[in-house]
Predicted model as a PDB file, atoms N, CA, C, CB and O in Angstrom, pLDDT in the B-factor column:
MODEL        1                                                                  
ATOM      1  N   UNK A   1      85.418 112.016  11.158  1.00 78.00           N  
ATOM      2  CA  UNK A   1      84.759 111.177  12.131  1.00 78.00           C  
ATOM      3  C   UNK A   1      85.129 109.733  11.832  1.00 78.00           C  
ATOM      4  CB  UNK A   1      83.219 111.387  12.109  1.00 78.00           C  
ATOM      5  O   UNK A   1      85.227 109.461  10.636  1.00 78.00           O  
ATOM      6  N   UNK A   2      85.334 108.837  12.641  1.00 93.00           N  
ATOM      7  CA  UNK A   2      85.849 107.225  12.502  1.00 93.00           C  
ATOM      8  C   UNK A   2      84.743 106.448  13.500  1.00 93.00           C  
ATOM      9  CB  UNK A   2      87.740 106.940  13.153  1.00 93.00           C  
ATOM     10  O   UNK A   2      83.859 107.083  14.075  1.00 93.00           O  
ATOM     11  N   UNK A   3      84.876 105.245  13.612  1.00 97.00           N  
ATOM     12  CA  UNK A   3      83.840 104.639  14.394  1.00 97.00           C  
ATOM     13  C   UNK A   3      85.058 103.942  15.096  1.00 97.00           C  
ATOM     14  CB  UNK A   3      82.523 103.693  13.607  1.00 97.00           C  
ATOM     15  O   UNK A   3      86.209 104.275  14.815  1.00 97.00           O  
ATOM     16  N   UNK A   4      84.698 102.701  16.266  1.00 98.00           N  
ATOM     17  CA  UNK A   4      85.750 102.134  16.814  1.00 98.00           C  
ATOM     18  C   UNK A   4      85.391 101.163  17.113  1.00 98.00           C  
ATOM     19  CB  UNK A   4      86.331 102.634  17.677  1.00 98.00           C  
ATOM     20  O   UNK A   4      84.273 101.023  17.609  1.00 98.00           O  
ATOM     21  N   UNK A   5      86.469  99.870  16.850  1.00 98.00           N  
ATOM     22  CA  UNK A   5      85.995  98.544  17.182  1.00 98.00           C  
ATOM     23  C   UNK A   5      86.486  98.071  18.307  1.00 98.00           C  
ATOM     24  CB  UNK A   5      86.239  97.642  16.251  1.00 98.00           C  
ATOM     25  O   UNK A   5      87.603  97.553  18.293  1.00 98.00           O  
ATOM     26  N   UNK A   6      85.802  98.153  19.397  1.00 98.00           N  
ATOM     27  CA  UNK A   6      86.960  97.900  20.661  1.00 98.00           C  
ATOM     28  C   UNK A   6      86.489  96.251  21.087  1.00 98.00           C  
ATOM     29  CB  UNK A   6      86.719  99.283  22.331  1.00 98.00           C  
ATOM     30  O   UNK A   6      85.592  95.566  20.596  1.00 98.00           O  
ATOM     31  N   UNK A   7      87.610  95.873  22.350  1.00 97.00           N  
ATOM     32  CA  UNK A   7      87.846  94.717  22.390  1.00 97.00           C  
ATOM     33  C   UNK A   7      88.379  94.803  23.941  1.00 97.00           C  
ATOM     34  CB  UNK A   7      88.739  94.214  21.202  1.00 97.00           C  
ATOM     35  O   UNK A   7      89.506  95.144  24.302  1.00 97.00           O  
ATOM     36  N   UNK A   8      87.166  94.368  24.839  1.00 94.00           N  
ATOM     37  CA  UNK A   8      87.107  95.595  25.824  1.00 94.00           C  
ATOM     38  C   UNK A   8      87.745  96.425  25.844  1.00 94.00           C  
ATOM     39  CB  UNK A   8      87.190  95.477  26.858  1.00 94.00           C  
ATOM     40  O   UNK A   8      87.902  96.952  24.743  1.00 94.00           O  
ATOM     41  N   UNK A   9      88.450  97.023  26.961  1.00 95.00           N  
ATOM     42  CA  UNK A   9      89.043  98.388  26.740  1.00 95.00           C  
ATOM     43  C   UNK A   9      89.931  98.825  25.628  1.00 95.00           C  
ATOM     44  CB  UNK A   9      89.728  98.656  27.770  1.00 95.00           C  
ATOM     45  O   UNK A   9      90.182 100.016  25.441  1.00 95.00           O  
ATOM     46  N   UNK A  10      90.420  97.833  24.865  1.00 97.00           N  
ATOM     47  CA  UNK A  10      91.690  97.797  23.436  1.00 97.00           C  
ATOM     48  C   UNK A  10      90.106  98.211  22.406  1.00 97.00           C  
ATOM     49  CB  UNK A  10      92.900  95.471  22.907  1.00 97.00           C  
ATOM     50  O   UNK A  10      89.008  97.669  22.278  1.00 97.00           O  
ATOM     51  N   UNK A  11      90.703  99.336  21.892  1.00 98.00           N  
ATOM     52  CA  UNK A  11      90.796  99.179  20.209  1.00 98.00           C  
ATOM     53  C   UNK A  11      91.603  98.890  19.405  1.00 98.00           C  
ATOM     54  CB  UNK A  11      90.624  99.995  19.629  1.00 98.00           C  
ATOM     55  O   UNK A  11      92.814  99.104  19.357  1.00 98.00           O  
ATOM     56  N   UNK A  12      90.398  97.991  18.235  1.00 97.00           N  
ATOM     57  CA  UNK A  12      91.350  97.408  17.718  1.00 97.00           C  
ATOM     58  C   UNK A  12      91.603  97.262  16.156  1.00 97.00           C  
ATOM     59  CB  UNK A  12      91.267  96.364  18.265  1.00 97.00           C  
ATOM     60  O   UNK A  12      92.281  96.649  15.332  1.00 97.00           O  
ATOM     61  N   UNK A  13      90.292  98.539  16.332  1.00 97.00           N  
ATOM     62  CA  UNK A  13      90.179  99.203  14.525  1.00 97.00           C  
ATOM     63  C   UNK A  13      89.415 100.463  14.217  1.00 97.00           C  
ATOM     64  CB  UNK A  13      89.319  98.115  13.453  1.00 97.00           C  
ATOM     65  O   UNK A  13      88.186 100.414  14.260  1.00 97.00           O  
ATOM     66  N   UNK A  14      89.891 101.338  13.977  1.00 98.00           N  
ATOM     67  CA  UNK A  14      89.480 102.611  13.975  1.00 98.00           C  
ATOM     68  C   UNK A  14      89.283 103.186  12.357  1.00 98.00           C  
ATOM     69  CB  UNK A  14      90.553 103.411  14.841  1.00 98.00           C  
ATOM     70  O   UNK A  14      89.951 104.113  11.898  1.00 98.00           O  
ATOM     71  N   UNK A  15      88.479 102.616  11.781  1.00 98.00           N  
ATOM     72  CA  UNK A  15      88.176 103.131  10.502  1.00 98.00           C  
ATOM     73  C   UNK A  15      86.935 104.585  10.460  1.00 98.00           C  
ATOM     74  CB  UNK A  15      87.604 101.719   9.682  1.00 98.00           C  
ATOM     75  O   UNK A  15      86.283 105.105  11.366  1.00 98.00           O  
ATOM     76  N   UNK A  16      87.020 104.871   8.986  1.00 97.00           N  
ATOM     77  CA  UNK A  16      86.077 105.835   8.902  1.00 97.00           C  
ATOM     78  C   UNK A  16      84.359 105.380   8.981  1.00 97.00           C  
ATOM     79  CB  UNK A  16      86.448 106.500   7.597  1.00 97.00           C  
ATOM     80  O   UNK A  16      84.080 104.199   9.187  1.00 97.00           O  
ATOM     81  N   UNK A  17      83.706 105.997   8.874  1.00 96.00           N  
ATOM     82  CA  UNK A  17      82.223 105.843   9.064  1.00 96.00           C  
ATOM     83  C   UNK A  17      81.508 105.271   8.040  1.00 96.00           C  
ATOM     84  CB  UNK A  17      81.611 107.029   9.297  1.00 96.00           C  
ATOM     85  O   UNK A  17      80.478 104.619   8.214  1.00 96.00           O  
ATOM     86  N   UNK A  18      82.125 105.541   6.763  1.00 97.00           N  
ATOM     87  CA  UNK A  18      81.506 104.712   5.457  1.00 97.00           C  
ATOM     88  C   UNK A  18      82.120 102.996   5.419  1.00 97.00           C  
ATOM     89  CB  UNK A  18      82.109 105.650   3.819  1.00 97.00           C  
ATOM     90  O   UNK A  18      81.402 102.022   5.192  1.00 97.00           O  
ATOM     91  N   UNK A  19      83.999 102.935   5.774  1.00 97.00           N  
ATOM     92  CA  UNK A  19      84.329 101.874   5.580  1.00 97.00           C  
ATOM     93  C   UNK A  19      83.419 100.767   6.791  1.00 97.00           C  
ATOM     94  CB  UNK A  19      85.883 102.001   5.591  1.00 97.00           C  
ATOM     95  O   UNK A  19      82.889  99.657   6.748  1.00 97.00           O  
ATOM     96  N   UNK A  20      83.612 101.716   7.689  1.00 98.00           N  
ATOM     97  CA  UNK A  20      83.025 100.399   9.121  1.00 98.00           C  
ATOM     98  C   UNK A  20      81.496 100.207   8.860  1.00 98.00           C  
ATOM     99  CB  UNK A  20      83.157 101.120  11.182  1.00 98.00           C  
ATOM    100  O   UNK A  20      81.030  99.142   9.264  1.00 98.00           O  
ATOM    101  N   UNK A  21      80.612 101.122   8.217  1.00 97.00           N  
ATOM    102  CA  UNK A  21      79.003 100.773   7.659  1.00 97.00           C  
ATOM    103  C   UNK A  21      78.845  99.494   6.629  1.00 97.00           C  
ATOM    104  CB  UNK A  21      78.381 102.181   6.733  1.00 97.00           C  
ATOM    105  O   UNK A  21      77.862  98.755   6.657  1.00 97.00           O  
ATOM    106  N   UNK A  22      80.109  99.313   5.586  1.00 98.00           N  
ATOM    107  CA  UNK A  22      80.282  98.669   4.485  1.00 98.00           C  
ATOM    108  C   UNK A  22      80.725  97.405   5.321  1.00 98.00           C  
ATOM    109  CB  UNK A  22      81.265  99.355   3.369  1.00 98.00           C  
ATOM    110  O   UNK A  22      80.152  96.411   4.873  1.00 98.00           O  
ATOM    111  N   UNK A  23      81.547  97.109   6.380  1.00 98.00           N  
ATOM    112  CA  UNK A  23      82.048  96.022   7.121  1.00 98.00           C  
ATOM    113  C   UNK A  23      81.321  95.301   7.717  1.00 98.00           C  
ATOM    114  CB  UNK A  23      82.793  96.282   7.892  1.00 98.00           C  
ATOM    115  O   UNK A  23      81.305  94.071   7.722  1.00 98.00           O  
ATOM    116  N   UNK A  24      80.268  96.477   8.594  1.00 98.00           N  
ATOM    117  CA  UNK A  24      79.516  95.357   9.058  1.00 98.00           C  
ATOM    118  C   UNK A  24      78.281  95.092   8.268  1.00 98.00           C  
ATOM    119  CB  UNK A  24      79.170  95.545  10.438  1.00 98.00           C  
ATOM    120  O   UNK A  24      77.699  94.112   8.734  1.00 98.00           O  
ATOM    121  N   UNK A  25      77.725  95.563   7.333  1.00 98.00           N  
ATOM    122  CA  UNK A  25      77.256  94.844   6.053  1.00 98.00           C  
ATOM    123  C   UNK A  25      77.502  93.880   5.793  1.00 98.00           C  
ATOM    124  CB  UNK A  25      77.467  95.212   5.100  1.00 98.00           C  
ATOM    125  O   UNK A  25      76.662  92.993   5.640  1.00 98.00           O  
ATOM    126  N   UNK A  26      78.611  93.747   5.670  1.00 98.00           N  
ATOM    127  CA  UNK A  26      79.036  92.479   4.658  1.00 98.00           C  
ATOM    128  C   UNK A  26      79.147  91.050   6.056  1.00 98.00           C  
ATOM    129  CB  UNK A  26      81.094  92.943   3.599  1.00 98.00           C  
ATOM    130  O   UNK A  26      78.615  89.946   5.936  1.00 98.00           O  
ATOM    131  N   UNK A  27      79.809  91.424   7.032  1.00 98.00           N  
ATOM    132  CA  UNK A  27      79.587  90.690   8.210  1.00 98.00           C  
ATOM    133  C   UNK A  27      78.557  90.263   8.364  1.00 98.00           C  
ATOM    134  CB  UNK A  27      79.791  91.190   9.182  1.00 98.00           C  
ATOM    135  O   UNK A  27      78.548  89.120   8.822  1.00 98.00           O  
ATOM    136  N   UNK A  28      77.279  90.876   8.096  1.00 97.00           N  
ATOM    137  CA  UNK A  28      75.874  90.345   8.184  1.00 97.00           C  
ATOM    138  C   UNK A  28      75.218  89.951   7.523  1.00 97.00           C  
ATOM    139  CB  UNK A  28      75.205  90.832   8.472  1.00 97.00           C  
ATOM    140  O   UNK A  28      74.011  89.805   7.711  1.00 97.00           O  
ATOM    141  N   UNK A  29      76.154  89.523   6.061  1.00 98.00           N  
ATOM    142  CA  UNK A  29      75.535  88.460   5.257  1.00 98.00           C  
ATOM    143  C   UNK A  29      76.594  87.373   5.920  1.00 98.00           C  
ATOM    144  CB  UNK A  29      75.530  88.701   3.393  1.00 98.00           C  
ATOM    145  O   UNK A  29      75.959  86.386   6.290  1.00 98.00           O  
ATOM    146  N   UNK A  30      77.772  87.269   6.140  1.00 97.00           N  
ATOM    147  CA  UNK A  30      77.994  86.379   6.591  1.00 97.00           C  
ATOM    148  C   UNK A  30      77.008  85.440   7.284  1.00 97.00           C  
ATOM    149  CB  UNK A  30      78.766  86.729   7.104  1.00 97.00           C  
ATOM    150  O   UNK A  30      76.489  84.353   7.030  1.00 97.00           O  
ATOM    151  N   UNK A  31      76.975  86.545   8.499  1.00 98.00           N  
ATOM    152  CA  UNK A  31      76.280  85.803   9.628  1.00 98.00           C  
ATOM    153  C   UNK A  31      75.339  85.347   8.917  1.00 98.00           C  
ATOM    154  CB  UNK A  31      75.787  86.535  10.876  1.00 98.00           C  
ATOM    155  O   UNK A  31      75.454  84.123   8.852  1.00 98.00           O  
ATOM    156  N   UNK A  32      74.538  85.689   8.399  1.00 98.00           N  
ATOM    157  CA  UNK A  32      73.257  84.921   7.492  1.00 98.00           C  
ATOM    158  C   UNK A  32      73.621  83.776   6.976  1.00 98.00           C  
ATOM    159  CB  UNK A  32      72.707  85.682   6.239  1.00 98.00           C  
ATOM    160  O   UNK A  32      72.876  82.871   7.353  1.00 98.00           O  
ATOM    161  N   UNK A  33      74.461  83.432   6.264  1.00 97.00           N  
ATOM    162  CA  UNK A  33      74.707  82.794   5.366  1.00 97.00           C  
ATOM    163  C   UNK A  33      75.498  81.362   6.353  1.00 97.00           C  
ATOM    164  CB  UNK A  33      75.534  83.761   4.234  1.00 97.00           C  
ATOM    165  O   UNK A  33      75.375  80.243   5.854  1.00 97.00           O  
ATOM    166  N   UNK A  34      76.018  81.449   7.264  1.00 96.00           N  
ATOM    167  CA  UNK A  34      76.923  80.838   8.464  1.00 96.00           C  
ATOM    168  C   UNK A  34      75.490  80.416   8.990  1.00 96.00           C  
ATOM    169  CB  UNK A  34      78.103  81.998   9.595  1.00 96.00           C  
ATOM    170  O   UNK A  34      75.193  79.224   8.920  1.00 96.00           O  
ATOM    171  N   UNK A  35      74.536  81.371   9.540  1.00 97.00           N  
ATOM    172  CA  UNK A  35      73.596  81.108  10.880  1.00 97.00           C  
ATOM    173  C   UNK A  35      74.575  80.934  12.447  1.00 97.00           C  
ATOM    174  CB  UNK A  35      72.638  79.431  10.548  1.00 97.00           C  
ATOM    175  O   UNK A  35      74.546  80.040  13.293  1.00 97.00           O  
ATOM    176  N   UNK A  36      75.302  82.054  12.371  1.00 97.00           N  
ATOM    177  CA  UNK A  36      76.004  82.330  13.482  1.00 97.00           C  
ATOM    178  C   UNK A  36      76.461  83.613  13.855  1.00 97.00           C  
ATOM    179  CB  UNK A  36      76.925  81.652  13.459  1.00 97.00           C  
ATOM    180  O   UNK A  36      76.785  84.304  12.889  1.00 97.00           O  
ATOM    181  N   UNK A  37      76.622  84.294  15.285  1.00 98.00           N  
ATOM    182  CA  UNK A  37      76.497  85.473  15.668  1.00 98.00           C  
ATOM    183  C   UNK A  37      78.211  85.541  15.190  1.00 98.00           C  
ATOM    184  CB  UNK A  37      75.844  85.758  17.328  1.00 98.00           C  
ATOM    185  O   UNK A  37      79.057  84.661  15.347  1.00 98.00           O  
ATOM    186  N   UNK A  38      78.399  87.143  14.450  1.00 98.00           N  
ATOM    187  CA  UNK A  38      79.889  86.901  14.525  1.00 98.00           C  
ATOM    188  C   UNK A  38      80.723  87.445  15.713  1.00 98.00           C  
ATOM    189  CB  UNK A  38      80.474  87.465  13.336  1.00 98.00           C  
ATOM    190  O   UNK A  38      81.912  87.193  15.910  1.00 98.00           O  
ATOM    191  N   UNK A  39      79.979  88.174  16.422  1.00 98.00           N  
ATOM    192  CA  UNK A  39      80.795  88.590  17.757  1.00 98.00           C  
ATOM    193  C   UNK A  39      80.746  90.067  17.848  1.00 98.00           C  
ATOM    194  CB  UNK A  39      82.413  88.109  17.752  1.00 98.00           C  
ATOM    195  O   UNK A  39      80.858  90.768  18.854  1.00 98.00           O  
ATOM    196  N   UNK A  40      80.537  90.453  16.470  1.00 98.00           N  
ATOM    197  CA  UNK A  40      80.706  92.109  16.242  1.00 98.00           C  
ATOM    198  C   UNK A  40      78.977  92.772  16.837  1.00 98.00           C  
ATOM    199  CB  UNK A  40      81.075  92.520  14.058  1.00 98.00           C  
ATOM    200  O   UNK A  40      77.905  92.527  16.285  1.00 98.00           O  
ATOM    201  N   UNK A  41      79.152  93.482  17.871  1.00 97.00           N  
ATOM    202  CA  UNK A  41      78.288  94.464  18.551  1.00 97.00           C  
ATOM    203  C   UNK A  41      77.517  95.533  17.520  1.00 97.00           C  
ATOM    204  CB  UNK A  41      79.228  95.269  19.593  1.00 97.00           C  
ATOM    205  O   UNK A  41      77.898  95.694  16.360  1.00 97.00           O  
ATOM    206  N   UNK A  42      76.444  96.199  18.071  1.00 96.00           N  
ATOM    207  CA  UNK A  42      76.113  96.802  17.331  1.00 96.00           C  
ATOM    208  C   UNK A  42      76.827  98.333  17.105  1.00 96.00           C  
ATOM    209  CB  UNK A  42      74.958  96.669  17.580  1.00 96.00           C  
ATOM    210  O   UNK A  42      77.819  98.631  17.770  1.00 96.00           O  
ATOM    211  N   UNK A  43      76.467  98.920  16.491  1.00 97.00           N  
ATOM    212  CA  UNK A  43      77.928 100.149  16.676  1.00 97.00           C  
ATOM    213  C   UNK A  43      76.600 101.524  17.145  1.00 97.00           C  
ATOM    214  CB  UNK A  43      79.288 100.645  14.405  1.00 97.00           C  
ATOM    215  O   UNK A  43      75.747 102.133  16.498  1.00 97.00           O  
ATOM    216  N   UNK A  44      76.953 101.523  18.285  1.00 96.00           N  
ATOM    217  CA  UNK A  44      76.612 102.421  19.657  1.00 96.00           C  
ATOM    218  C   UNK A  44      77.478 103.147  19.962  1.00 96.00           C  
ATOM    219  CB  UNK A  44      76.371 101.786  20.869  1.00 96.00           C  
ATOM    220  O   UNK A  44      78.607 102.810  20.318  1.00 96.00           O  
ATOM    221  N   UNK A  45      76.704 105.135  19.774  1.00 95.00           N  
ATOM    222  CA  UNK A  45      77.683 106.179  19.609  1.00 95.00           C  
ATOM    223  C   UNK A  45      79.292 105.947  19.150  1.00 95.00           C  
ATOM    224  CB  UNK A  45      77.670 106.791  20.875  1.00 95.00           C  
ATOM    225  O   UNK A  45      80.314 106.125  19.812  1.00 95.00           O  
ATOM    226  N   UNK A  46      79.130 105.505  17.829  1.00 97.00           N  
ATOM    227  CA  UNK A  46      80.409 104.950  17.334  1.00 97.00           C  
ATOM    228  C   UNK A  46      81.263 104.152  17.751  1.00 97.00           C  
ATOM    229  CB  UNK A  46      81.038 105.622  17.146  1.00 97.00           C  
ATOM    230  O   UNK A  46      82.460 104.407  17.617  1.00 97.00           O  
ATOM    231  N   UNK A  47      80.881 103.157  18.273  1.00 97.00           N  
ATOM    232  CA  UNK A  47      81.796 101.823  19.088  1.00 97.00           C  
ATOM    233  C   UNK A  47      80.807 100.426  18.946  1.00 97.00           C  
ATOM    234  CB  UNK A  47      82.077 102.216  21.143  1.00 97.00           C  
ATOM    235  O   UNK A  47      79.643 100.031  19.017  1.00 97.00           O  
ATOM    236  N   UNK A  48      81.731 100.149  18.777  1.00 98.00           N  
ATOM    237  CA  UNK A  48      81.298  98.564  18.352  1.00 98.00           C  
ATOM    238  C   UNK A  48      81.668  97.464  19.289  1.00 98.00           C  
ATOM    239  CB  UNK A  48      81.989  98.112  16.985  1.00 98.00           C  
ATOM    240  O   UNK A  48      82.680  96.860  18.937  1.00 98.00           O  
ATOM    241  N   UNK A  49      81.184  97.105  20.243  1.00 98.00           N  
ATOM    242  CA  UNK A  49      81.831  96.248  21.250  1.00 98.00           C  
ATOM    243  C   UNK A  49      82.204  94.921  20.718  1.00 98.00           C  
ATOM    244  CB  UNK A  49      80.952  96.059  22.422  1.00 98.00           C  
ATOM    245  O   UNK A  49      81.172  94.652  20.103  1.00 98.00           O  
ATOM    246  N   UNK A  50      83.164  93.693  20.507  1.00 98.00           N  
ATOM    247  CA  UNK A  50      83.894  92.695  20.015  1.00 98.00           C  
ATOM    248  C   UNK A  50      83.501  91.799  20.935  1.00 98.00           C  
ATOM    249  CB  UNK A  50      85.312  92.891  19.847  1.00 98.00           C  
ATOM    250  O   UNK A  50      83.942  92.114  22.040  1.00 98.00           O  
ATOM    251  N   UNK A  51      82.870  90.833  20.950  1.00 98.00           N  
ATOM    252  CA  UNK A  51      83.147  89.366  21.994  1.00 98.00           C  
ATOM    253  C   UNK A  51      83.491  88.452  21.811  1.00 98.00           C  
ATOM    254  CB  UNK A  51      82.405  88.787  22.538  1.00 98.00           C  
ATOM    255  O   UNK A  51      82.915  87.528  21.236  1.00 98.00           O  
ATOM    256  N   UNK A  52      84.670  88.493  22.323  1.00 97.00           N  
ATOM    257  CA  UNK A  52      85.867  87.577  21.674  1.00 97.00           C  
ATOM    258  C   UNK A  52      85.421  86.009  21.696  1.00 97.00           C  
ATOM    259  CB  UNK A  52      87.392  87.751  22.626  1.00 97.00           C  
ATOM    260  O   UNK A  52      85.856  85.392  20.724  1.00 97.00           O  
ATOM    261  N   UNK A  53      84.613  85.211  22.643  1.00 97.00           N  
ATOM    262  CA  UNK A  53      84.450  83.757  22.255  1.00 97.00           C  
ATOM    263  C   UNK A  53      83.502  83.726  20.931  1.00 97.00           C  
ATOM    264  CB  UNK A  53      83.756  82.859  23.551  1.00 97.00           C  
ATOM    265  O   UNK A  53      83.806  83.062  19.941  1.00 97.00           O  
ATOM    266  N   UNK A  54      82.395  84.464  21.013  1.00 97.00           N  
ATOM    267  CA  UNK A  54      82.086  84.387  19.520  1.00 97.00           C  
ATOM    268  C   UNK A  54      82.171  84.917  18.397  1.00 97.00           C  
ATOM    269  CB  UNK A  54      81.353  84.332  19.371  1.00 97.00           C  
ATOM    270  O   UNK A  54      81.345  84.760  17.498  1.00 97.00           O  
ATOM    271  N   UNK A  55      83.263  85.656  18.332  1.00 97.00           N  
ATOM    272  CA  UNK A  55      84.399  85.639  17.418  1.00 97.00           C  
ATOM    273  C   UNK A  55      85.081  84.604  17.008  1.00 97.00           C  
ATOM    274  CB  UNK A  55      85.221  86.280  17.799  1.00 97.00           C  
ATOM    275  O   UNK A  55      85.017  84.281  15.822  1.00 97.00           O  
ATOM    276  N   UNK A  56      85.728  84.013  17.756  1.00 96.00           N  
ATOM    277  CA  UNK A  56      86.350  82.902  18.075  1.00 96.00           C  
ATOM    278  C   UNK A  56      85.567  81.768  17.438  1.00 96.00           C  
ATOM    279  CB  UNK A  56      86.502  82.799  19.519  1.00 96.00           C  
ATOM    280  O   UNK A  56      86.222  80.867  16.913  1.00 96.00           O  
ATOM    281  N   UNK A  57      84.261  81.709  17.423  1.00 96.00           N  
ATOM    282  CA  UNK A  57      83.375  80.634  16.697  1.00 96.00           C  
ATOM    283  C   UNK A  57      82.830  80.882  15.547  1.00 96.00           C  
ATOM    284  CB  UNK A  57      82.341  80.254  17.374  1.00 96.00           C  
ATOM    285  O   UNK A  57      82.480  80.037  14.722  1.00 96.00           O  
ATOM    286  N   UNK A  58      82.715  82.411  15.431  1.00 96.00           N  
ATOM    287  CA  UNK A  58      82.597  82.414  13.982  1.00 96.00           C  
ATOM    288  C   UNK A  58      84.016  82.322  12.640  1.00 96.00           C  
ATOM    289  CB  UNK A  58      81.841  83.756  13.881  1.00 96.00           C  
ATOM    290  O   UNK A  58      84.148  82.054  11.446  1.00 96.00           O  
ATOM    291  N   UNK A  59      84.584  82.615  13.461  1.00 93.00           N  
ATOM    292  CA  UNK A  59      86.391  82.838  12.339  1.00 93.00           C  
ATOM    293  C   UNK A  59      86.677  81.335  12.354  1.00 93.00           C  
ATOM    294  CB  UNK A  59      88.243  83.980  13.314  1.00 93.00           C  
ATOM    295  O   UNK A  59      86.497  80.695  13.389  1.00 93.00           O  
ATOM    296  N   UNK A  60      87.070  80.820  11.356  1.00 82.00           N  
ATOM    297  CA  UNK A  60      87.732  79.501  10.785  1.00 82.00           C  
ATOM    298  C   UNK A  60      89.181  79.256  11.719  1.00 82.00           C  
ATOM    299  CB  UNK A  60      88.125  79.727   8.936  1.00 82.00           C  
ATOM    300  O   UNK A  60      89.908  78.289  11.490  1.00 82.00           O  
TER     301      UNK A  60                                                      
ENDMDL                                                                          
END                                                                             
């Protein structure tokens, strides 16, 4: 089983279920630590929806 990070219709990372649990973990101390949304969706029936402008504001 993998989860999927799509970017509307593009995926654009298809890892397993432990690595993508551990990712967005760590993404969400980011965001804590930033006080900014990073763009990454919640992961709904294994998909993670991407929004790219705030992406775009959270990445350097």
């Amino acid at each position: 089983m993998s989860q999927y990070f799509n970017l509307g219709e593009q995926t654009i990372w298809n890892p397993s279920n432990g690595a993508a649990r551990l990712f967005l973990r760590q993404v969400s101390v980011f965001e804590a630590e930033l006080g900014l949304p990073s763009g990454l969706g919640q992961m709904r029936d294994d998909e993670c929806q991407i929004d790219p402008a705030a992406l775009k504001t959270f990445l350097p």
